[in-house]
matplotlib code that plots the C-alpha trace (Angstrom):
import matplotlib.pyplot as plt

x = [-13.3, -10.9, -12.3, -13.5, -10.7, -10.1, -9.1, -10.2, -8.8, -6.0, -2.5, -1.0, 1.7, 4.0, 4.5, 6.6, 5.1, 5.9, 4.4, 3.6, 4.9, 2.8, 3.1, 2.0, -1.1, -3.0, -6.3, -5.5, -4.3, -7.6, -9.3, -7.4, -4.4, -1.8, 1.9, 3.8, 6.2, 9.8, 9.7, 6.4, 7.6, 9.5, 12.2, 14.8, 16.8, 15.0, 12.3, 15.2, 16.5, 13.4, 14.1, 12.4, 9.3, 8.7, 5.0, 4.3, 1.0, 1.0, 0.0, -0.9, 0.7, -1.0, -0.5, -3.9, -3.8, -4.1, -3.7, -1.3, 1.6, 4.5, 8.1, 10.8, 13.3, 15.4, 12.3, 11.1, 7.9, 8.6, 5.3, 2.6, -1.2, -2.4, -5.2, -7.0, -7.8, -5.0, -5.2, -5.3, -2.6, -1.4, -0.9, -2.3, -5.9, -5.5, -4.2, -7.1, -9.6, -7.7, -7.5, -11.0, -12.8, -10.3, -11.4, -15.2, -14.4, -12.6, -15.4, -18.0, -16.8, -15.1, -16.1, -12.6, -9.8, -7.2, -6.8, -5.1, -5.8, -4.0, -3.8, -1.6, -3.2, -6.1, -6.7, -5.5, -2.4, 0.1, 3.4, 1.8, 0.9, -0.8, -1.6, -3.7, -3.3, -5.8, -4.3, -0.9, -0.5, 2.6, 3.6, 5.5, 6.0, 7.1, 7.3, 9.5, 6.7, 5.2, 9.0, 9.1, 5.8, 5.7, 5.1, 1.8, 1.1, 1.3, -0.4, -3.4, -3.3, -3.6, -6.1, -8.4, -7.8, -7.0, -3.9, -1.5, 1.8, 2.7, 5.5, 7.7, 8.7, 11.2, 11.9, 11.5, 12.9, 10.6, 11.7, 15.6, 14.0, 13.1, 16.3, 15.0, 17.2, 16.2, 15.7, 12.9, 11.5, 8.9, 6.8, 4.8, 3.7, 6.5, 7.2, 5.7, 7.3, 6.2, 4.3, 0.2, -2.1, -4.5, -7.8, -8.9, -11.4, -11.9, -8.1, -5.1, -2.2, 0.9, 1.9, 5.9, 5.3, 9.3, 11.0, 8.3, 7.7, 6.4, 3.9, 3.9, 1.0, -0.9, -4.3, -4.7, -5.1, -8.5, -11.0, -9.1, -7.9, -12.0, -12.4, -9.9, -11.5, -14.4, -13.2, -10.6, -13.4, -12.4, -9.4, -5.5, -3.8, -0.8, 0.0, 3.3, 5.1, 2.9, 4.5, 2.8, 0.4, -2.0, -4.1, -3.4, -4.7, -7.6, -8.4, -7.7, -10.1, -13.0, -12.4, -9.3, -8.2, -4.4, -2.6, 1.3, 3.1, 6.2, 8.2, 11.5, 11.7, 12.1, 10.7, 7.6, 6.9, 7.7, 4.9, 2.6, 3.3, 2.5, -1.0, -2.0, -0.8, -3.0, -5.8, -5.6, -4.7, -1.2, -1.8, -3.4, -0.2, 3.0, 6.0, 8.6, 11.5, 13.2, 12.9, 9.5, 10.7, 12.5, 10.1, 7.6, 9.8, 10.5, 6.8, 6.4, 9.1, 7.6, 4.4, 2.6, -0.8, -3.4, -7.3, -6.4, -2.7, -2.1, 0.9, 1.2, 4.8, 6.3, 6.4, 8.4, 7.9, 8.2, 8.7, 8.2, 12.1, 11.1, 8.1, 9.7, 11.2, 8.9, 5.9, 8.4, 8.7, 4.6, 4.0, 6.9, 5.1, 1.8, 3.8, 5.4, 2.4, -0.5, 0.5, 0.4, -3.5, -6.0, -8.3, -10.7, -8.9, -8.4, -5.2, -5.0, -2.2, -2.0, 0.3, 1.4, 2.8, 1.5, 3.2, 1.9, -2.0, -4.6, -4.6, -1.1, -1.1, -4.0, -2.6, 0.9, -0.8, -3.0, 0.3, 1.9, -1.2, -1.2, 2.5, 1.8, -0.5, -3.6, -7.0, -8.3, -11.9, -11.4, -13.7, -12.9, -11.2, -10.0, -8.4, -7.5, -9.7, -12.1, -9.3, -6.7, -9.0, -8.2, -7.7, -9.2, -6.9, -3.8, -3.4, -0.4, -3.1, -4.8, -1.9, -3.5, -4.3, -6.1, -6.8, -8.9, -8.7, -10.3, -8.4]
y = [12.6, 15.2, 18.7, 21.5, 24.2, 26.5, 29.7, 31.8, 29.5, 30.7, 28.9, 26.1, 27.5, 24.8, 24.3, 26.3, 28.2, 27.9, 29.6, 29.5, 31.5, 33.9, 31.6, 28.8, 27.0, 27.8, 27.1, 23.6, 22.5, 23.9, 22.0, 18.2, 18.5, 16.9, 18.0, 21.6, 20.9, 23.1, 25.8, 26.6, 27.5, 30.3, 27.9, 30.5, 29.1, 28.5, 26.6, 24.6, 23.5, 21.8, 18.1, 15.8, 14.8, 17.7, 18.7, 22.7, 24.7, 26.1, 29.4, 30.8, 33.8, 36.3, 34.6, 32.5, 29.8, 26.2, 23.4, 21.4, 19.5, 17.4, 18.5, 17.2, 19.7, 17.1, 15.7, 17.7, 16.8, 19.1, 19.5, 16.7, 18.0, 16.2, 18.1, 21.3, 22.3, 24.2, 23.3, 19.3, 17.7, 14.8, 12.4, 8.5, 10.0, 11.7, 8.6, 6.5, 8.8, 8.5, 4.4, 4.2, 5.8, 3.8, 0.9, 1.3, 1.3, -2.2, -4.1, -2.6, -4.1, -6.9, -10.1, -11.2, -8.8, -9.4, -6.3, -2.8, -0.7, 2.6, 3.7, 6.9, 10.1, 8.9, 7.5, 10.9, 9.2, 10.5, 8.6, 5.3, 2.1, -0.5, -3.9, -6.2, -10.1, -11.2, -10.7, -9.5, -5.7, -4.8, -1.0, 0.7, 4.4, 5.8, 9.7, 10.8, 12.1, 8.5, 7.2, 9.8, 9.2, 5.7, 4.5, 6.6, 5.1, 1.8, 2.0, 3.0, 0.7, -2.2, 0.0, 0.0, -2.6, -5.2, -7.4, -9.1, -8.2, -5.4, -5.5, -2.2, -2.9, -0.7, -1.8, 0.1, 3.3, 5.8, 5.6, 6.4, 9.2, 10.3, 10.0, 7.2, 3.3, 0.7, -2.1, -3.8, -4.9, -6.4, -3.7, -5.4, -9.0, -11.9, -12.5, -15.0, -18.0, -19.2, -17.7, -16.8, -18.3, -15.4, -15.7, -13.9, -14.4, -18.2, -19.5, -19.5, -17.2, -17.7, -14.2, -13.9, -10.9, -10.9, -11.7, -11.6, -8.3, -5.2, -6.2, -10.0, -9.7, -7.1, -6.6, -4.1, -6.1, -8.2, -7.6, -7.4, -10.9, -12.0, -10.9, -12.8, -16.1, -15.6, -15.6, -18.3, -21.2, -24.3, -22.1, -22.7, -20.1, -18.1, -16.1, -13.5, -11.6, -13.7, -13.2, -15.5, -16.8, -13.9, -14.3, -18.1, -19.2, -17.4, -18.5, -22.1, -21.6, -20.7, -23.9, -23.3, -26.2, -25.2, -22.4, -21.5, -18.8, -17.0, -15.4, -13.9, -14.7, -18.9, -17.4, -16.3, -18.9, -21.2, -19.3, -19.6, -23.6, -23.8, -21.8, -24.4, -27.3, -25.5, -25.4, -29.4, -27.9, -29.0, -31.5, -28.0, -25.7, -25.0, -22.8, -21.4, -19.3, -16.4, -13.5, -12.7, -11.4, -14.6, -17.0, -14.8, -15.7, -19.2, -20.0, -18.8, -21.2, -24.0, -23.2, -23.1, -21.5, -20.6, -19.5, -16.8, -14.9, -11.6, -9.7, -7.9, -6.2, -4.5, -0.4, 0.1, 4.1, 4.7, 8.5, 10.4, 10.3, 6.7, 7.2, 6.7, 3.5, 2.2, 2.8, 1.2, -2.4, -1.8, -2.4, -5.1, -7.2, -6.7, -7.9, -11.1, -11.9, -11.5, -14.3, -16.9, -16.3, -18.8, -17.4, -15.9, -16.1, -13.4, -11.0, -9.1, -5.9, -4.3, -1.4, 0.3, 3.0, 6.1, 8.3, 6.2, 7.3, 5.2, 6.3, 5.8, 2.6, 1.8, 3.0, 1.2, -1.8, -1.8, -0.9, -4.1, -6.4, -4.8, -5.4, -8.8, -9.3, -9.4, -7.7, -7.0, -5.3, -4.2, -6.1, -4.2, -1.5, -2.6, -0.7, -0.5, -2.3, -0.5, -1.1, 1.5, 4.4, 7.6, 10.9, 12.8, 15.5, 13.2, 11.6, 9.4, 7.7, 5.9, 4.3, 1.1, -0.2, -3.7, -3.9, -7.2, -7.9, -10.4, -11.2]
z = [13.2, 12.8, 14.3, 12.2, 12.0, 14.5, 14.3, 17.7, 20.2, 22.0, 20.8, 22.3, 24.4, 24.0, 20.5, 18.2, 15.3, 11.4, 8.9, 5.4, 2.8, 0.6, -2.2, -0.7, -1.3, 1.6, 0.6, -0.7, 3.1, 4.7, 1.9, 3.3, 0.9, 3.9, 2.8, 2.9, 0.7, 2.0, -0.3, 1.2, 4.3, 5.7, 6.7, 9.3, 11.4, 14.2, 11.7, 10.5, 14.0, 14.8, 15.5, 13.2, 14.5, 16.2, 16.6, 16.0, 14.9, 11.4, 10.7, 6.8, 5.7, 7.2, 10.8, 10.7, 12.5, 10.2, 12.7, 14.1, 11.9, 12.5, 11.2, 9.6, 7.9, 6.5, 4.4, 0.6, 3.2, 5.8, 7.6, 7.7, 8.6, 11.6, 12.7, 11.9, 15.1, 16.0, 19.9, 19.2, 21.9, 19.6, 22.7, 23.0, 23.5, 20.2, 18.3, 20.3, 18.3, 15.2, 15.3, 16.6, 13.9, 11.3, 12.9, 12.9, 8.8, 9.1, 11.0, 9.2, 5.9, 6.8, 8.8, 10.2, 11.6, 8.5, 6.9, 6.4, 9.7, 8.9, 5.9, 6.0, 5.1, 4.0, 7.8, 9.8, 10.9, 7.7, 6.6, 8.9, 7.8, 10.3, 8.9, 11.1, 11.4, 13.7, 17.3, 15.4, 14.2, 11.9, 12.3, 9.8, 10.9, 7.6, 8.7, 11.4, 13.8, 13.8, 15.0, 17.6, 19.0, 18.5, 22.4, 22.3, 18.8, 20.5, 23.2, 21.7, 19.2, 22.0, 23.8, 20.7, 19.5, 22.1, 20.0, 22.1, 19.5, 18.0, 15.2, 14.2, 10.4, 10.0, 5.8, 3.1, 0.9, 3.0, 5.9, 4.5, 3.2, 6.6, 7.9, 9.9, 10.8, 9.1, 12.5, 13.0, 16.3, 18.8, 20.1, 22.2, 23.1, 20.8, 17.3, 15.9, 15.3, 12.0, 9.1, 10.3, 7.9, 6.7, 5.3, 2.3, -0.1, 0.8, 0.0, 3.0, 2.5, 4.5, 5.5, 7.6, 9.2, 10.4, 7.0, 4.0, 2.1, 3.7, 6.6, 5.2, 2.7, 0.1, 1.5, -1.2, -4.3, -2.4, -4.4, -7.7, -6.5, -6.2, -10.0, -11.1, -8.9, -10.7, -14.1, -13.7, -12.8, -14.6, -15.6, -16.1, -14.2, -14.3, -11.7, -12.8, -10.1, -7.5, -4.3, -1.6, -4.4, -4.1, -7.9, -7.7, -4.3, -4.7, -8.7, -6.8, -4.2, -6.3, -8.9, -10.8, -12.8, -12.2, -11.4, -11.7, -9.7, -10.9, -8.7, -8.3, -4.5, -3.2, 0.4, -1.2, -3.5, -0.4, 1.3, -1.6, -1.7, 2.4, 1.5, -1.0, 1.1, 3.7, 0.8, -0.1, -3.4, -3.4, -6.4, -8.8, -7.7, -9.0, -8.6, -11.1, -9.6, -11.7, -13.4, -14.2, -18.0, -18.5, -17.5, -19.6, -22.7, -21.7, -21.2, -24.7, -26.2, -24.2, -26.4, -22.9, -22.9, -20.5, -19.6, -17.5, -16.7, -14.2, -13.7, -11.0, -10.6, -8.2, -8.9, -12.3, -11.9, -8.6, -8.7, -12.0, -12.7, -13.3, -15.1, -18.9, -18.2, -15.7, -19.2, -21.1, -18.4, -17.8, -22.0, -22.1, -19.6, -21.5, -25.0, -22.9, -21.4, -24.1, -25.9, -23.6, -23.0, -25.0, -27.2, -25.4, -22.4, -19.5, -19.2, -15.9, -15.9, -12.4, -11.7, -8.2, -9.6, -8.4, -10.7, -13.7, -13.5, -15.0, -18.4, -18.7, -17.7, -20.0, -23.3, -22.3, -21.8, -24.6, -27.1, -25.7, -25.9, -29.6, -30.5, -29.3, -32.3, -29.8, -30.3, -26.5, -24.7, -21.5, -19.2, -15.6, -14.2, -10.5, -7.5, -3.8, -1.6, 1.0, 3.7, 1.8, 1.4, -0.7, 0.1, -3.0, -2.3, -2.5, -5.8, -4.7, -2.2, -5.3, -6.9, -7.5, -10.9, -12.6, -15.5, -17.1, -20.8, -22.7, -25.9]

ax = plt.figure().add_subplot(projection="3d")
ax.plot(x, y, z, "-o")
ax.set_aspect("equal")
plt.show()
């Protein structure tokens, strides 16, 4: 656990010193809010010739000591909170603590190692992500400091957690954010050589943790994917924006009658067709590639109809420069997509948007459902499993939406 802040000690000697500005929101940082956003800090020059990455103790206006933070002056992020006690030494012993206690979480809730390790911020380790696939660990250091110190990171990852391979997945518009390259790589131990078959709420998903999508899978949608199982008994499925058949698989594996999957990517759905030969469903499953808008319309021509249907795009408002439009694809998708469910039938809407909050999402989906000429009761409310934990403090931490209609 992260030690209780520390303001007597005697300074590190070794790391430099930045401060905040008067303005800044000091109290929010000793209260777990994790960023100092650059017009925070007194940024001179010596501040701004810090390498990214560097490690330095933060200090409030009035010379207080805050804790220790990690630098990057090329980043709107420039300091990231590691710890509050203003002597930590953020070296493997440090990051053993930090993955320990993270862990503990993991095998507490779940029976078998497949699952979100790290989960940034919310997990003490900011701007990293650690997905874990039974002996296999996928890193992606999204913040400069993680890059620098990624040797240490390693090492105690193996130490805690005793995997054999360790993969650096280096994709992804954060990192270019960070000023950080964009090459993946075998940390330790050797890439695998096919897709891993993951377990997860009883169907097989076929994750490729060296070409597929981020780490190779979305943990985060688990228990959002166990609703929809349980609602899609007996059901015909639809599965829109399903990537390696993540709604599908699992409506299959609790008694589906059928289940499509849409996707824009012939890798994925590849995947998603190896998980249900893996399943003996082979014979229930079915793949349609293209545009998820298209085949939304085309469907509708076809006069196709079915029990149960989820959407789960990618983010459409990634940022809040995006947010108008991003509203705007969320409610088309709900219009598209409403009238292919039966009567009575089940519509899931999920959105990762974190700038799009859950009312927003809501009354965007609702407008489309009613534009489709639908009447709908909202039946649950779904988010993040227990293996992506928020940080109250941090509102881009909860970004996950579900939302089940009944129509």
């Amino acid at each position: 656990m992260t030690a209780p802040l520390n303001t007597s000690a005697s300074p590190a000697p070794d790391l430099p010193v930045v401060r905040l500005l008067p303005k800044a929101n000091a109290r929010a940082i000793r209260h777990g809010f994790p960023w100092v956003y650059a017009n925070e800090l007194v940024t001179d020059r010596r501040t701004k010739a810090l390498a990214p990455g560097t490690i330095a103790r933060l200090e409030d206006s009035d010379r207080q000591a805050m804790g220790v933070v990690a630098m990057n002056s090329n980043s709107k992020i420039i300091a990231r909170m590691l710890d509050q006690n203003a002597d930590a030494v953020i070296d493997q012993a440090w990051f053993e603590a930090q993955i320990t206690r993270a862990l503990a979480l993991r095998t507490l809730i779940y029976d078998d190692p497949y699952y979100r390790l790290i989960h940034a911020e919310a997990d003490g380790l900011p701007g990293v992500i650690i997905d874990r696939f039974g002996d296999t660990c996928v890193v992606q250091a999204n913040a400069a400091w993680a890059d620098v110190h990624l040797e240490p990171l390693c090492a105690a990852l193996v130490a805690v957690t005793g995997v054999s391979t360790v993969l650096k997945n280096a994709a992804g518009r954060t990192r270019t954010l960070e000023g950080l390259d964009d090459v993946s790589a075998v940390l330790v131990g050797n890439a695998p050589e096919a897709p891993i078959p993951v377990p997860m709420n009883g169907a097989t998903y076929m994750a490729d943790l060296i070409g597929g999508q981020k780490t190779g899978l979305f943990y985060d949608q688990r228990p959002n994917h166990a609703f929809a199982a349980r609602v899609s008994r007996g059901a015909r499925v639809l599965d829109v924006f399903a990537h390696v058949g993540g709604f599908s698989l699992a409506a299959l594996a609790a008694g589906a009658q059928s289940a499509v999957a849409v996707d824009g990517s012939a890798p994925a759905l590849e995947l998603a067709a190896q998980g249900a030969a893996a399943m003996g469903m082979s014979d229930k499953f079915a793949t349609r590639q293209g545009d998820a808008f298209d085949a939304l319309t085309a469907l509708r021509a076809e006069g196709a109809e079915f029990d149960v249907v989820i959407c789960d795009p990618p983010a459409f408002a990634p940022n809040r420069q995006a947010m108008e439009a991003g509203l705007r694809a969320y409610e088309r998708i709900a219009r598209l997509a409403a009238p292919l469910v039966a009567e009575n039938g089940i519509l899931g809407l999920c959105s990762c948007s974190h700038a799009a909050d859950l009312a927003q999402f809501r009354t965007v989906s609702v407008r489309g459902i009613g534009r489709a000429g639908r009447r709908a009761t909202l039946l649950h409310t779904g988010f993040a499993g227990a293996d992506h934990p928020q940080l109250p403090q941090l509102a881009e931490s909860g970004y996950l939406k579900a939302l089940f209609f009944r129509l």
